[in-house]
C-alpha positions in Angstrom: 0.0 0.0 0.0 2.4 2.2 0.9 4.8 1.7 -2.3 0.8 2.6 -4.3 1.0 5.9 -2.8 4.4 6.7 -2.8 4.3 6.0 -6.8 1.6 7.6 -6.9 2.8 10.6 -5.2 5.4 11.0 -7.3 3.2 10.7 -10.4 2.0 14.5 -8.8 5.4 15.6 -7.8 7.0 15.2 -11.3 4.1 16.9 -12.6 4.0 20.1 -10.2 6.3 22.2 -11.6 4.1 22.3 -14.4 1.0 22.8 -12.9 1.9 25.4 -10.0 0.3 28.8 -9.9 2.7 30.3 -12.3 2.4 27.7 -14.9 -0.7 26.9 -14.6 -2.5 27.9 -17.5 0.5 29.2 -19.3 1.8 26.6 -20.8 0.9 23.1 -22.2 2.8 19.8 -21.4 6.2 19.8 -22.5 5.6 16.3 -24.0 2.9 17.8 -26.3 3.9 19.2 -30.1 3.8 23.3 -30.1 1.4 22.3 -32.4 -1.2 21.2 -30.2 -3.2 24.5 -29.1 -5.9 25.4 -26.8 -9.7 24.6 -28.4 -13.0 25.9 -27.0 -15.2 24.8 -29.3 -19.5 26.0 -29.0 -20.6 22.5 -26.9 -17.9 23.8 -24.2 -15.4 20.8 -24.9 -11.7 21.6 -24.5 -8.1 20.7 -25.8 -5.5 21.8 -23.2 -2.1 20.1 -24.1 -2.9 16.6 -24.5 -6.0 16.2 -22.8 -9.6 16.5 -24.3 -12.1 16.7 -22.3 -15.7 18.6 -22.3 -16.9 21.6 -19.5 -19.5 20.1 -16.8 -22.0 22.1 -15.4 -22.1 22.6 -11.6 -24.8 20.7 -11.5 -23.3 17.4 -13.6 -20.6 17.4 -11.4 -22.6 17.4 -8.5 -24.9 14.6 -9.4 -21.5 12.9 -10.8 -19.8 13.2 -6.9 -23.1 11.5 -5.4 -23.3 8.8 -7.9 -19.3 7.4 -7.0 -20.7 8.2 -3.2 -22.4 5.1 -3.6 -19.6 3.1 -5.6 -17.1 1.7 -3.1 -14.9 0.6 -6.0 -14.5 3.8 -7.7 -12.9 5.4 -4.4 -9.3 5.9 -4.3 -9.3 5.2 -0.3 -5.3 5.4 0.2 -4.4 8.0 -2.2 -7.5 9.9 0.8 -5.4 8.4 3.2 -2.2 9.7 1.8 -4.0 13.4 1.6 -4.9 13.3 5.4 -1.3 12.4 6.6 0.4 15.1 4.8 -2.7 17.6 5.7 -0.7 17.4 9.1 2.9 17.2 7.7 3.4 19.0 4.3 0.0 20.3 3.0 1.2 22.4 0.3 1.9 19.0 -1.4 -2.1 18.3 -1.0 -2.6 21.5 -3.5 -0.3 20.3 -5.9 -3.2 17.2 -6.8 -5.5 20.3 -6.2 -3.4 21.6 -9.6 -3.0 18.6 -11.4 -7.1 18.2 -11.5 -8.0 21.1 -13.0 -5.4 20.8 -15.8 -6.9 17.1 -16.5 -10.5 17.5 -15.4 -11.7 21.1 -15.6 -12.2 21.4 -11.5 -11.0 22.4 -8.2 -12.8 20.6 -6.2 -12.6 16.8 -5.7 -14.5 14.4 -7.9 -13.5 11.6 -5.7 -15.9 11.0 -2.6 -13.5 9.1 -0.7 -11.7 11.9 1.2 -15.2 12.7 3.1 -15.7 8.9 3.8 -12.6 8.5 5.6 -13.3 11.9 7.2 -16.8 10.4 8.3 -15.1 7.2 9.1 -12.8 9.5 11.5 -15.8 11.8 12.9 -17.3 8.3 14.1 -14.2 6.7 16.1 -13.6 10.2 17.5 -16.6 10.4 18.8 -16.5 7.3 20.1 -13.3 8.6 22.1 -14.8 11.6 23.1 -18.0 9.5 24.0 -15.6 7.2 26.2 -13.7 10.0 28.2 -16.8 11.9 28.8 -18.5 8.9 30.2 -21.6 9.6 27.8 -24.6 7.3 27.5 -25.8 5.3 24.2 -28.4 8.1 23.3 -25.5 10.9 24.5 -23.6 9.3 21.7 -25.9 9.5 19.3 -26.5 12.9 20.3 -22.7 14.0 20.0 -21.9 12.2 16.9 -24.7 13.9 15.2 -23.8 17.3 16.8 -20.0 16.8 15.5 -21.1 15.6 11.8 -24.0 18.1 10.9 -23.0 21.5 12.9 -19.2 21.2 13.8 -18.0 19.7 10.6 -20.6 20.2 7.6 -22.6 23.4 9.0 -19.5 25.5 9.7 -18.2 24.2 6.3 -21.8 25.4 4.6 -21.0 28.9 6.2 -17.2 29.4 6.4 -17.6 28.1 2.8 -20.4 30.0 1.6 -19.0 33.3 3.1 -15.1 32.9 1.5 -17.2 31.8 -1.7 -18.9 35.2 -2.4 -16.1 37.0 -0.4 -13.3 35.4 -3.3 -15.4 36.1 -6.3 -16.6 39.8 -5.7 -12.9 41.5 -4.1 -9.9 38.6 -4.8 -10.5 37.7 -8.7 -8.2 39.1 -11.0 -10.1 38.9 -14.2 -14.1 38.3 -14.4 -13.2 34.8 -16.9 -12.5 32.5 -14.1 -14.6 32.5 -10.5 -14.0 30.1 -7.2 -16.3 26.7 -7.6 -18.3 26.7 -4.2 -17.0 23.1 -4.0 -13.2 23.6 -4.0 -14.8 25.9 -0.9 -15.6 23.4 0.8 -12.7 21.3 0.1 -10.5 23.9 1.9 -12.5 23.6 4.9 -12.7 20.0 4.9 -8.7 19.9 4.6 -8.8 22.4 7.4 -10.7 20.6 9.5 -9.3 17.5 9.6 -6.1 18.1 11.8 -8.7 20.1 14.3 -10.2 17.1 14.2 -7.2 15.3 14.9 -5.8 17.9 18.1 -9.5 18.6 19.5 -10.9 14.9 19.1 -8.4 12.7 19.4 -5.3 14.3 21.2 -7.3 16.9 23.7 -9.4 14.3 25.5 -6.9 11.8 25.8 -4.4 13.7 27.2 -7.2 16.4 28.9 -7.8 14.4 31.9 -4.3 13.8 33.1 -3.1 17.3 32.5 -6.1 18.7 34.4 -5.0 17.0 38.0 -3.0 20.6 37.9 -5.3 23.1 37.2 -2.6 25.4 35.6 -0.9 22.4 33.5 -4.8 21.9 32.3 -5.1 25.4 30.9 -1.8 25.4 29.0 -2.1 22.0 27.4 -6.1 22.8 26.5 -5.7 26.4 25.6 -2.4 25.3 23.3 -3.9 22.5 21.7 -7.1 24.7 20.7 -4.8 27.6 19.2 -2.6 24.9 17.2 -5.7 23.8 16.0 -6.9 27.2 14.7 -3.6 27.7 13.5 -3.6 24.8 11.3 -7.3 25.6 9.9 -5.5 29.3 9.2 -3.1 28.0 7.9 -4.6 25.4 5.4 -6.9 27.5 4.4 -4.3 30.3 3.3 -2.9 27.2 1.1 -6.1 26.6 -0.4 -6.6 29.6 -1.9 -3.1 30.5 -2.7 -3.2 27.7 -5.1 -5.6 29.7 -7.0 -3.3 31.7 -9.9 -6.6 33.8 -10.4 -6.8 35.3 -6.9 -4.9 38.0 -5.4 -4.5 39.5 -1.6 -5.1 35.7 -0.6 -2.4 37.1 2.6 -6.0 38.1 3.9 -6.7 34.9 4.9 -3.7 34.9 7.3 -5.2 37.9 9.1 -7.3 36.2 11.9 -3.5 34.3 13.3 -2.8 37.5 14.8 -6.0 37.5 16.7 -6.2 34.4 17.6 -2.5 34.5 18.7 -3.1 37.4 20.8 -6.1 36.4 22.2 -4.5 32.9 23.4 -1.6 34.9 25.1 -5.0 36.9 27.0 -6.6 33.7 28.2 -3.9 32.1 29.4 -2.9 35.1 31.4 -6.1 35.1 32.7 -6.0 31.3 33.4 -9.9 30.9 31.6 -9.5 27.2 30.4 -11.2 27.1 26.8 -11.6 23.0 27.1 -13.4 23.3 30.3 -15.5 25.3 28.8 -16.4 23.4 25.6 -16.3 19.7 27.2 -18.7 21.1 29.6 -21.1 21.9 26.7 -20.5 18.6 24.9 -20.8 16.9 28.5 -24.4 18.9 29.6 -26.0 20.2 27.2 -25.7 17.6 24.0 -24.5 14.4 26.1 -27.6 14.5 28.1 
């Protein structure tokens, strides 16, 4: 498996000097003849380089996503699970397959379902962690699982999403001939998300309860492991859109770090404990 991905990775690695933000859309593969120009004929179907291949409407590739949702076989689980590991260790190298898409397929955003299986896949045995440390019942569970699936992952990715989506096309567009898809939108948040998931779900309550014996050890390790997670999502989300050759100012995104930074340096001065806070909420008011 691991020799898969690797040769697979380098498939993208070979390829991402040609399809970084400079390059992209510039020029065609080197393999090509000079010959072989760009085609956009009246039924929206394309020649870029070598590859032919015909514009889908929003719509198409919607319906396109949901059908391989149900198709097992047609999900490329551990090229997902090779995009998850280095979301937490390299994630500029997760853009570069970001690239190498829309130069062969016309999109941003991910035509392959299987990175929001394993996600779901992960929401689920978190949760069952978090269920575990909390001490919650069956139905508190339920409760939680739901809670973490519908408003912590896909509602703040509806609205985080929704908001960069208009915010990108009406101030950070350089020309009016290419505009952000709403899905690569929430692509970014999912990438973002997951190593929150990872420090808030899976790190913070296994290490929470030991580190709170000593009330100011508690705050530190909490409060920290909430701002690295921020920090990531800033973070990823900067990359996201700084793949984008067609945007500009994207250093916006990196704006909120400063706030965030500050007001972690406030809270821990004031020794407020941030994971008190929100295990409380998951513990009384969704566990029960």
């Amino acid at each position: 498996m691991t020799e898969r991905i690797s040769s697979r990775y380098s498939l993208y690695e070979g390829s991402s000097s040609l399809y970084s933000p400079n390059s992209l859309g510039r020029e065609s593969f080197k393999h090509c003849s000079s010959s072989a120009a760009s085609v956009r004929s009246s039924r929206s179907s394309r020649a870029d380089g070598c590859f032919q291949h015909v514009q889908m409407t929003a719509f198409a590739k919607l319906s396109r996503y949901f059908r391989r949702l149900v198709n097992f076989k047609h999900m490329d689980f551990e090229f997902a699970i090779w995009q998850m590991l280095y979301l937490l260790v390299s994630p500029q190298k997760v853009y570069r397959n970001f690239m190498y898409r829309k130069r062969t397929k016309d999109q941003w955003a991910r035509d392959d379902p299987a990175f929001l299986v394993m996600l779901s896949a992960a929401l689920f045995l978190s949760s069952v962690l978090y269920a575990v440390s909390l001490w919650l019942s069956f139905t508190g569970f339920i409760k939680f699982f739901l809670w973490v699936v519908f408003v912590d992952c896909i509602g703040t990715g509806i609205l985080f999403g929704s908001a960069i989506w208009l915010f990108c096309n009406y101030f950070l567009r350089r020309t009016s001939d290419q505009d952000v898809e709403w899905g690569y939108c929430f692509d970014v948040h999912l990438n973002a998300f997951f190593p929150v998931l990872i420090f808030l779900h899976v790190i913070l309550p296994v290490v929470y309860p030991f580190a709170k014996s000593i009330t100011l050890l508690g705050c530190i390790v909490g409060n920290t492991l909430w701002f690295v997670a921020i920090s990531y999502y800033i973070y990823i989300t900067f990359l996201g859109y700084a793949a984008l050759p067609f945007l500009k100012n994207v250093h916006f995104f990196l704006y909120p770090f400063t706030f965030f930074f500050i007001s972690y340096v406030a809270i821990l001065t004031l020794q407020w404990s941030i994971s008190d806070a929100i295990i409380d909420f998951y513990r009384y008011r969704i566990g029960h």
